[in-house]
C-alpha positions as CSV (number, residue, x, y, z in Angstrom):
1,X,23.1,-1.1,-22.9
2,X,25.0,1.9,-23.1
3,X,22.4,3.3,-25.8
4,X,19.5,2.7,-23.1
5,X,21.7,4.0,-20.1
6,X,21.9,7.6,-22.8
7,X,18.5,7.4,-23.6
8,X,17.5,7.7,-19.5
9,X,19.7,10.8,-18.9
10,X,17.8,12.4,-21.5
11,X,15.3,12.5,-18.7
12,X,17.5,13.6,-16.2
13,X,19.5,17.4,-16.1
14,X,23.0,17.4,-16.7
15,X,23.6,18.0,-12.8
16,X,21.7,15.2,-11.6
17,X,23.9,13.2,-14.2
18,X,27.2,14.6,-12.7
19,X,26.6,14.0,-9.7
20,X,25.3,10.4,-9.9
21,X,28.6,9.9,-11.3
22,X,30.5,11.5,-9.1
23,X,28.9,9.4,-6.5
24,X,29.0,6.0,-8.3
25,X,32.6,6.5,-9.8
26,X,34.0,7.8,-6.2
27,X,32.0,6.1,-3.8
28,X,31.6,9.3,-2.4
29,X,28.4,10.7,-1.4
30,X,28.1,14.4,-3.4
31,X,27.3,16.9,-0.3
32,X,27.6,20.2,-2.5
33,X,25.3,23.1,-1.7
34,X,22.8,23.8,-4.2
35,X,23.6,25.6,-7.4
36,X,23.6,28.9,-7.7
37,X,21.1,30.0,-11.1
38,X,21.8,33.3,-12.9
39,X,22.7,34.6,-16.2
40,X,26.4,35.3,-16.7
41,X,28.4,37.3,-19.6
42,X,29.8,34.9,-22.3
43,X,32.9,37.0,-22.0
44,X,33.5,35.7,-18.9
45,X,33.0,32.2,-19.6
46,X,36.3,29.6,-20.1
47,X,36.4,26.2,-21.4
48,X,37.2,23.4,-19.5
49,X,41.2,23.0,-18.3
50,X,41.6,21.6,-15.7
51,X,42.0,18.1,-17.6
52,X,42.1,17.2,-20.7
53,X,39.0,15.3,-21.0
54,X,39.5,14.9,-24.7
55,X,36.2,16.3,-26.0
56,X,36.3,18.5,-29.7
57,X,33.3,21.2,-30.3
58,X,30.9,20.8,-32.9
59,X,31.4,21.3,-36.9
60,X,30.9,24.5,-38.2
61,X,27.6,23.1,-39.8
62,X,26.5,21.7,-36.6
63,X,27.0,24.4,-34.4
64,X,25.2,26.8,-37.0
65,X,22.2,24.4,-37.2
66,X,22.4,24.8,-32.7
67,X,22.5,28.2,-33.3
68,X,19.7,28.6,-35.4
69,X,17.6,26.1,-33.1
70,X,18.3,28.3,-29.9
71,X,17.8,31.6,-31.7
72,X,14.3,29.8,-32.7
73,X,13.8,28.3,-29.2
74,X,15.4,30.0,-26.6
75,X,17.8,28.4,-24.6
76,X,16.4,25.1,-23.6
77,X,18.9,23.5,-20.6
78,X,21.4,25.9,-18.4
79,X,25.2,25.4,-18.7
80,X,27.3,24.6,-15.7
81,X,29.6,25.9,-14.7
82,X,32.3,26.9,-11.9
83,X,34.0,29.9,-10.3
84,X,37.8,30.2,-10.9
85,X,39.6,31.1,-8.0
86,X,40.7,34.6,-7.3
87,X,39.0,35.9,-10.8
88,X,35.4,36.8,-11.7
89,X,35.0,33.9,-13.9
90,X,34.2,31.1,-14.9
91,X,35.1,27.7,-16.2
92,X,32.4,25.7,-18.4
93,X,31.7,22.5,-17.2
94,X,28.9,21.6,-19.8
95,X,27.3,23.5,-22.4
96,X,30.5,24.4,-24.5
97,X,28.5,24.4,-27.8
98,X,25.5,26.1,-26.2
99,X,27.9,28.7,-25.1
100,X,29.5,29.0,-28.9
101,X,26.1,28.9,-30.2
102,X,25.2,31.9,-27.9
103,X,28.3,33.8,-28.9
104,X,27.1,33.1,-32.9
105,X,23.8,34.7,-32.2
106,X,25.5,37.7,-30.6
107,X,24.3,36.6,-27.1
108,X,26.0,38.9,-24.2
109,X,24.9,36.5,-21.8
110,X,23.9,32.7,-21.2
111,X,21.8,31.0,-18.5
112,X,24.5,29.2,-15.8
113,X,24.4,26.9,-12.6
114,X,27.2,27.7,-10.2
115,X,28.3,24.9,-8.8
116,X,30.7,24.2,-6.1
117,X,33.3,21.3,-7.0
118,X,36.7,20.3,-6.4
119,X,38.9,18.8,-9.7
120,X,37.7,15.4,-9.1
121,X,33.8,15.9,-9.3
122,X,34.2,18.7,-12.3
123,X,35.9,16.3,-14.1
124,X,33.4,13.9,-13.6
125,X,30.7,16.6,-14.4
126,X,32.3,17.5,-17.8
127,X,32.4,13.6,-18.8
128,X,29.8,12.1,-17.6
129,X,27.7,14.8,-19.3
130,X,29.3,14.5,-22.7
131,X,29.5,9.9,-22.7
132,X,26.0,9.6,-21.6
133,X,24.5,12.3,-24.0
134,X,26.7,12.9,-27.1
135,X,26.3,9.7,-29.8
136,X,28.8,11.6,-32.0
137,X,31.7,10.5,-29.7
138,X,34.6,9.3,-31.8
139,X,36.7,6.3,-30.4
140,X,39.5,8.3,-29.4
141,X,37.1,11.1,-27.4
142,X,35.8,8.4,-25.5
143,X,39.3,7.2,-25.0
144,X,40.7,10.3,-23.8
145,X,37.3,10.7,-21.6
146,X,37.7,7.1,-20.0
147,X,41.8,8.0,-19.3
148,X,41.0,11.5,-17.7
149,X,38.2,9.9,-15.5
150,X,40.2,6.7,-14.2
151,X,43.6,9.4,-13.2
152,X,41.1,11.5,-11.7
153,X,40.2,8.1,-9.5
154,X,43.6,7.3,-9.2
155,X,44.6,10.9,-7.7
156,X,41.5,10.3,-5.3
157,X,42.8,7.1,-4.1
158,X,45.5,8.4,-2.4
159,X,43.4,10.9,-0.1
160,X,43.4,9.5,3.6
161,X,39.6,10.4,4.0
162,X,38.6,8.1,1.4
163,X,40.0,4.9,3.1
164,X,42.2,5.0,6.0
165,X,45.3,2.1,6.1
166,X,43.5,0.3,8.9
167,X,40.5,-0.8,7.2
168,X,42.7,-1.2,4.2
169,X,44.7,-4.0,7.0
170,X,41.6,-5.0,8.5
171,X,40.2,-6.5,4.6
172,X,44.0,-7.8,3.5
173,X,43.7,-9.9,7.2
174,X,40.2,-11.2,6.4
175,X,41.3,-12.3,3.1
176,X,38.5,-9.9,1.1
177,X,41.1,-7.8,-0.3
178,X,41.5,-9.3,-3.7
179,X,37.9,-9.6,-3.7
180,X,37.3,-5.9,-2.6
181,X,39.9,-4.7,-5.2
182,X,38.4,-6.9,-7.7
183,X,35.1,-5.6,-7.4
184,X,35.8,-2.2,-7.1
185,X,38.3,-1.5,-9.4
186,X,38.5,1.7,-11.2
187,X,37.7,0.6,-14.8
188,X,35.3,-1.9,-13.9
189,X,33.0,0.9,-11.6
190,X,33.3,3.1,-15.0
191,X,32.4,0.2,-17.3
192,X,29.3,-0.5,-15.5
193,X,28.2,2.8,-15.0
194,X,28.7,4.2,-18.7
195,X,27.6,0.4,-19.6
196,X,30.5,-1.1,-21.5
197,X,32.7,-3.5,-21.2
198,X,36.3,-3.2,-19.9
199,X,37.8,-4.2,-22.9
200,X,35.9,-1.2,-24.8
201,X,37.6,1.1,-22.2
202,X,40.6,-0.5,-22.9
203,X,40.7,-0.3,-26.3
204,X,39.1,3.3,-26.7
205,X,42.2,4.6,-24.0
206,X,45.2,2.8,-26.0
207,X,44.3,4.4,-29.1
208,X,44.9,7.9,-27.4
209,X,48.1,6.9,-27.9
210,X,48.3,7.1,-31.4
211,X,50.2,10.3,-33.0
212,X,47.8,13.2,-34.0
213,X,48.2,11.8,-37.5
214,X,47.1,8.7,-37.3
215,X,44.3,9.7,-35.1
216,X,43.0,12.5,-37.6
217,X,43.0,9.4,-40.6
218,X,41.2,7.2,-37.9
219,X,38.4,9.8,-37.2
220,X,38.0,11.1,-40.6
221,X,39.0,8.0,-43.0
222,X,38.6,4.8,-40.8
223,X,39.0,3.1,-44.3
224,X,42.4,4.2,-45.0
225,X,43.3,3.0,-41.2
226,X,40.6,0.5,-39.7
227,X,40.3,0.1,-36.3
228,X,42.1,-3.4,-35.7
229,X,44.8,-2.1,-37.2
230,X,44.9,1.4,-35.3
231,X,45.4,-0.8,-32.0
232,X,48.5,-2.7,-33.1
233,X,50.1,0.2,-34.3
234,X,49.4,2.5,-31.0
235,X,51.9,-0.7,-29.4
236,X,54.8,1.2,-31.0
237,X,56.5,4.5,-30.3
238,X,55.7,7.7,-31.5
239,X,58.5,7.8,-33.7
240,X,58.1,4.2,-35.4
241,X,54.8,5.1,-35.4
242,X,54.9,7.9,-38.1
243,X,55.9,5.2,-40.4
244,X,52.5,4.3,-41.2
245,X,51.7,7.6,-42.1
246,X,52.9,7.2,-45.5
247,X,51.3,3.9,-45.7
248,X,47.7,5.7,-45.2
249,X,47.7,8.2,-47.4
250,X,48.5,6.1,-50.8
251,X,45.8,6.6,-53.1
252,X,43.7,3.8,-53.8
253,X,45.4,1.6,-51.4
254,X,43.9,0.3,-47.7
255,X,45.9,-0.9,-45.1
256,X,44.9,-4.7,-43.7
257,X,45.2,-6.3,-40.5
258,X,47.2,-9.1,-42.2
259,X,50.1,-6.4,-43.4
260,X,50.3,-5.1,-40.3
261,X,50.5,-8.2,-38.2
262,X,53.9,-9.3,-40.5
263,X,55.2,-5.8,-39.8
264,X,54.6,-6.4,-36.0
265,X,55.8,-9.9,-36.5
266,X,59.1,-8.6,-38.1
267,X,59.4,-5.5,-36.0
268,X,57.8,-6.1,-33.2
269,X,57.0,-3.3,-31.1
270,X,57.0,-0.9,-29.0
271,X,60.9,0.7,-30.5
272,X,61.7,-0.1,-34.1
273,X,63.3,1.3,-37.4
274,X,61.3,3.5,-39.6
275,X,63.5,1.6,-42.6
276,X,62.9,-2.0,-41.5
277,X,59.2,-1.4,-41.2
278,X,59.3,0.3,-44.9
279,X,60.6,-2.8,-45.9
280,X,58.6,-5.3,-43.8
281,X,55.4,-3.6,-45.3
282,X,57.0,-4.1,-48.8
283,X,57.3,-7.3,-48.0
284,X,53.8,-7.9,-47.3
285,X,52.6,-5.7,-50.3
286,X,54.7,-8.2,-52.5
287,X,53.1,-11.1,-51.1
288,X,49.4,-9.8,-51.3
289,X,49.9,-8.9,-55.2
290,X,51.3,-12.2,-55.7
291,X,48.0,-14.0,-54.0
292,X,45.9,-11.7,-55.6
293,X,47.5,-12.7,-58.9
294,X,46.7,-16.3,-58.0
295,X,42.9,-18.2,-59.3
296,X,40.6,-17.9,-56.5
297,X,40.0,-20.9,-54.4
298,X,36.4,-21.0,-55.3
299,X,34.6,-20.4,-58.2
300,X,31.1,-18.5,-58.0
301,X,28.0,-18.9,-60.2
302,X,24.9,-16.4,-60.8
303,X,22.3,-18.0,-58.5
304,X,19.4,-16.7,-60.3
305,X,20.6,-19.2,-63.4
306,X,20.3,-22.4,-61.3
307,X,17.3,-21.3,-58.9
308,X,15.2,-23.2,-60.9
309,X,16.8,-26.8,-60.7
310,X,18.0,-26.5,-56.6
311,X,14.9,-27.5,-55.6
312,X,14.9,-30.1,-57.9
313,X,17.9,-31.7,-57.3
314,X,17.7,-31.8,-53.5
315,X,19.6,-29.0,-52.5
316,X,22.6,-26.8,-53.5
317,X,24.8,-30.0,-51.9
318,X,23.2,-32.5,-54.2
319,X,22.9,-30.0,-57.0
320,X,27.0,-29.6,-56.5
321,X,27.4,-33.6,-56.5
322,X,25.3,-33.7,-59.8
323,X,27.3,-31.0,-61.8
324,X,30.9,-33.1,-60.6
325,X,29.6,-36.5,-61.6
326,X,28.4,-33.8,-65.3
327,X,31.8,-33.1,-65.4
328,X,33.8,-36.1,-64.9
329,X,31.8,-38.6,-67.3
330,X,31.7,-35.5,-69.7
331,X,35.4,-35.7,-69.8
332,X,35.9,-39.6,-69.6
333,X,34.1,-39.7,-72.9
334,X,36.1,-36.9,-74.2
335,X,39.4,-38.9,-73.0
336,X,38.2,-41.9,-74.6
337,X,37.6,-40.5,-78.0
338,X,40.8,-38.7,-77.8
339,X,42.3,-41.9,-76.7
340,X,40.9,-43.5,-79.8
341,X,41.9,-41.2,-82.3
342,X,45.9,-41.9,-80.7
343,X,45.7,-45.4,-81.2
344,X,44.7,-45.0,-84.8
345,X,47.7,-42.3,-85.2
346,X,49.7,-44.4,-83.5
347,X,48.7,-47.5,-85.6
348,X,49.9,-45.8,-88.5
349,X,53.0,-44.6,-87.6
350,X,53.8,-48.3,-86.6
351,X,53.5,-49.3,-90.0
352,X,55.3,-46.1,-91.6
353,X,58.2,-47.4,-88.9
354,X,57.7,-50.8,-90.1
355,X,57.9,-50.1,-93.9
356,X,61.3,-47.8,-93.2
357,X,62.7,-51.1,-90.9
358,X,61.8,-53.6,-93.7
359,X,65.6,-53.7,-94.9
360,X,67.3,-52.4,-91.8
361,X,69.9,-54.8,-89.9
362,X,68.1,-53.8,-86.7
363,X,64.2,-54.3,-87.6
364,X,64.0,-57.0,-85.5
365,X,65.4,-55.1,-82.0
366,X,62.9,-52.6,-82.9
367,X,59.9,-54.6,-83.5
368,X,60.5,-56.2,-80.1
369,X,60.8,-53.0,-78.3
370,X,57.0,-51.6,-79.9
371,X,55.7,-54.7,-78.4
372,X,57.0,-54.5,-75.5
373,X,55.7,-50.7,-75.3
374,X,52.1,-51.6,-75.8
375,X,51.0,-51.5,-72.4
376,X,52.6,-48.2,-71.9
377,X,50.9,-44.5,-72.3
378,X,51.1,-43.2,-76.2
379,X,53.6,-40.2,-75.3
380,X,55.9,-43.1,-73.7
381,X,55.3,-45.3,-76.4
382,X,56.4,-42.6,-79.0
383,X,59.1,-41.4,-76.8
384,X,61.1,-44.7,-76.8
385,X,60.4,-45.3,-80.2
386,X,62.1,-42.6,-81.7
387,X,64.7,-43.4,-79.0
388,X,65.3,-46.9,-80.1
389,X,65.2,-45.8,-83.7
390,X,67.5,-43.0,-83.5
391,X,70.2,-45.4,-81.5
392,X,70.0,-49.0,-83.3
393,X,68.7,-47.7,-86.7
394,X,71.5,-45.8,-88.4
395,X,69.2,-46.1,-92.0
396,X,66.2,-45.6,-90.1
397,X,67.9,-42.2,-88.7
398,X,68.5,-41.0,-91.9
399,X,65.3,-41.7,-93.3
400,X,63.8,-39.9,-90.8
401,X,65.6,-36.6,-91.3
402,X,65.7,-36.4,-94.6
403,X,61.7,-36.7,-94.3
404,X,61.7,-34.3,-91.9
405,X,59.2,-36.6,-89.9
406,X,59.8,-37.4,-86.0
407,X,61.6,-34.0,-85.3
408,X,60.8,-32.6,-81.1
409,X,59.8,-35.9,-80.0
């Protein structure tokens, strides 16, 4: 939406797009005189002060290639801009790279509209210009945008020739207030008209209140800080939030939502120790190396390999069922030979036992106790073997050892 609502100012001049938001943010018809036209010195020319609407110039690169393009061109759309008061100048409303690139080609003077505004509709002017044309916006430009245009609202609500406190009574008494309110509120006017949502507002102004920092890693390596994280760490303080500093600018190492939701879990925000978060996010480094250390929870095959037979089988379900059932009778048979070749080991230890019991006093304890262990698992059978044989069988014992046979069981 917001790509189609950019795409129609293209059409339109940047004047005709100030003041349509001026009178669709404000609900204030725009009665301004008509601009004045005229070429004015570029030394006379300011940027934009009056607010800090948020907006950085273009690269080096970028305005070179503008520059270029106009020196080729000409200049192709007038800036505006207004008088200051009590100087002969100017403030720039829109067209601070086209002024930058004039000042790059040696340009003594640049093509203006003199407008007449008050703070509210040049502030609108110099946003609404720069949302609806600019695609290069960063999150936190838009942010810082959104914020100056909803205080600039804000400072307008408090004028009395806006809306007088009677007509405010008359809509609380009627019980269309809320609805009023509601429907006209600030960020929902500015949503609809820059088509976004409120939460993208919302989002875009809290993370304006990261530290220049963080917001330089988020604008130039969102890897290194992505944007989910970004808006749990603009909940804390300036100072806790230099914390993560450190944390984005190990090499080789990205932060994740899941660390920083146990740091906000174990400090939670907005005021907490630099220390305890150190050691909350060592913590969570600790646990991630240990899960990363662990087998995966599934195991992944080359598709190509078994293209040829998931057709055949029905399916990648069915072809899944089939390589199970391979597996288990592959290893039933596998335990059954196994299991075989125990019995026979364990056949003739059972008469190497017998042949050692022949003259002992116990043989016949012994005896009993193998029989009895026949129904049991072969490491059990062993097990109690040895045990009964090491206890009752004093000749047996000593057989044993000095054959060096039955040791570690």
């Amino acid at each position: 939406m917001l790509k189609n609502r950019m795409l129609a100012t293209q059409q339109a001049s940047e004047l005709e797009v100030g003041n349509a938001a001026y009178e669709t943010l404000f609900q204030t018809p725009s009665n301004a005189p008509q601009p004045k036209v005229c070429k004015l010195p570029i030394s006379k020319l300011h940027p934009f002060f009056t607010a800090d609407i948020g907006f950085k110039p273009y690269s080096a690169s970028k305005l070179q290639a503008l520059a270029e393009h106009m020196a080729a061109e000409g200049q192709l759309e007038r800036i505006i801009v207004r008088s200051i008061p009590y100087r002969d100048e100017y403030e720039i409303l829109a067209g601070h790279n086209r002024t930058n690139a004039g000042r790059l080609n040696n340009w003594s003077e640049i093509e203006a509209e003199i407008v007449d505004a008050d703070d509210e509709r040049a502030t609108t002017i110099a946003i609404a210009t720069n949302l609806l044309r600019r695609q290069d916006l960063t999150i936190i430009e838009r942010g810082q945008a959104y914020k100056a245009l909803l205080e600039a609202q804000r400072r307008q609500g408090f004028r009395s020739d806006i809306q007088t406190s009677g007509e405010i009574r008359q809509k609380f008494d009627s019980g269309t207030f809320g609805e009023i309110r509601q429907r006209y509120s600030a960020r929902k006017i500015v949503a609809e008209f820059f088509g976004v949502t409120e939460y993208e507002i919302r989002k875009a102004i809290k993370m304006t209140q990261l530290i220049l920092e963080l917001q330089e890693i988020l604008e130039e390596h969102p890897k290194l800080l992505p944007l989910a994280c970004a808006e749990k760490i603009a909940d804390y303080e300036a100072v806790s939030q230099r914390a993560f500093i450190e944390m984005c600018s190990i090499e080789g190492y990205q932060l994740n939502i899941a660390t920083v939701n146990y740091i906000v879990q174990r400090c939670p925000p907005p005021c907490a120790d630099r220390q305890l978060i150190y050691a909350a996010w060592r913590e969570a480094r600790a646990a991630e190396e240990r899960r990363a250390a662990m087998p995966p929870k599934k195991l992944s095959f080359e598709r190509k390999k078994f293209a040829p037979y998931i057709e055949k089988v029905g399916g990648e379900d069915a072809l899944e069922k089939l390589f199970l059932e391979f597996l288990s009778n592959h290893f039933r048979s596998v335990y059954k030979e196994l299991h075989a070749d125990c019995e026979t080991g364990a056949a003739d230890n059972k008469l190497r036992l017998n042949t050692k019991h022949r003259k002992s006093a116990r043989y016949s304890a012994c005896f009993v106790v193998r029989g009895f262990q026949r129904g049991l698992p072969l490491g059990t059978r062993l097990c109690l073997q040895s045990v009964v044989c090491y206890t009752l069988c004093r000749r047996c014992r000593e057989n044993t050892v000095a054959a060096g046979e039955g040791k570690g069981i």
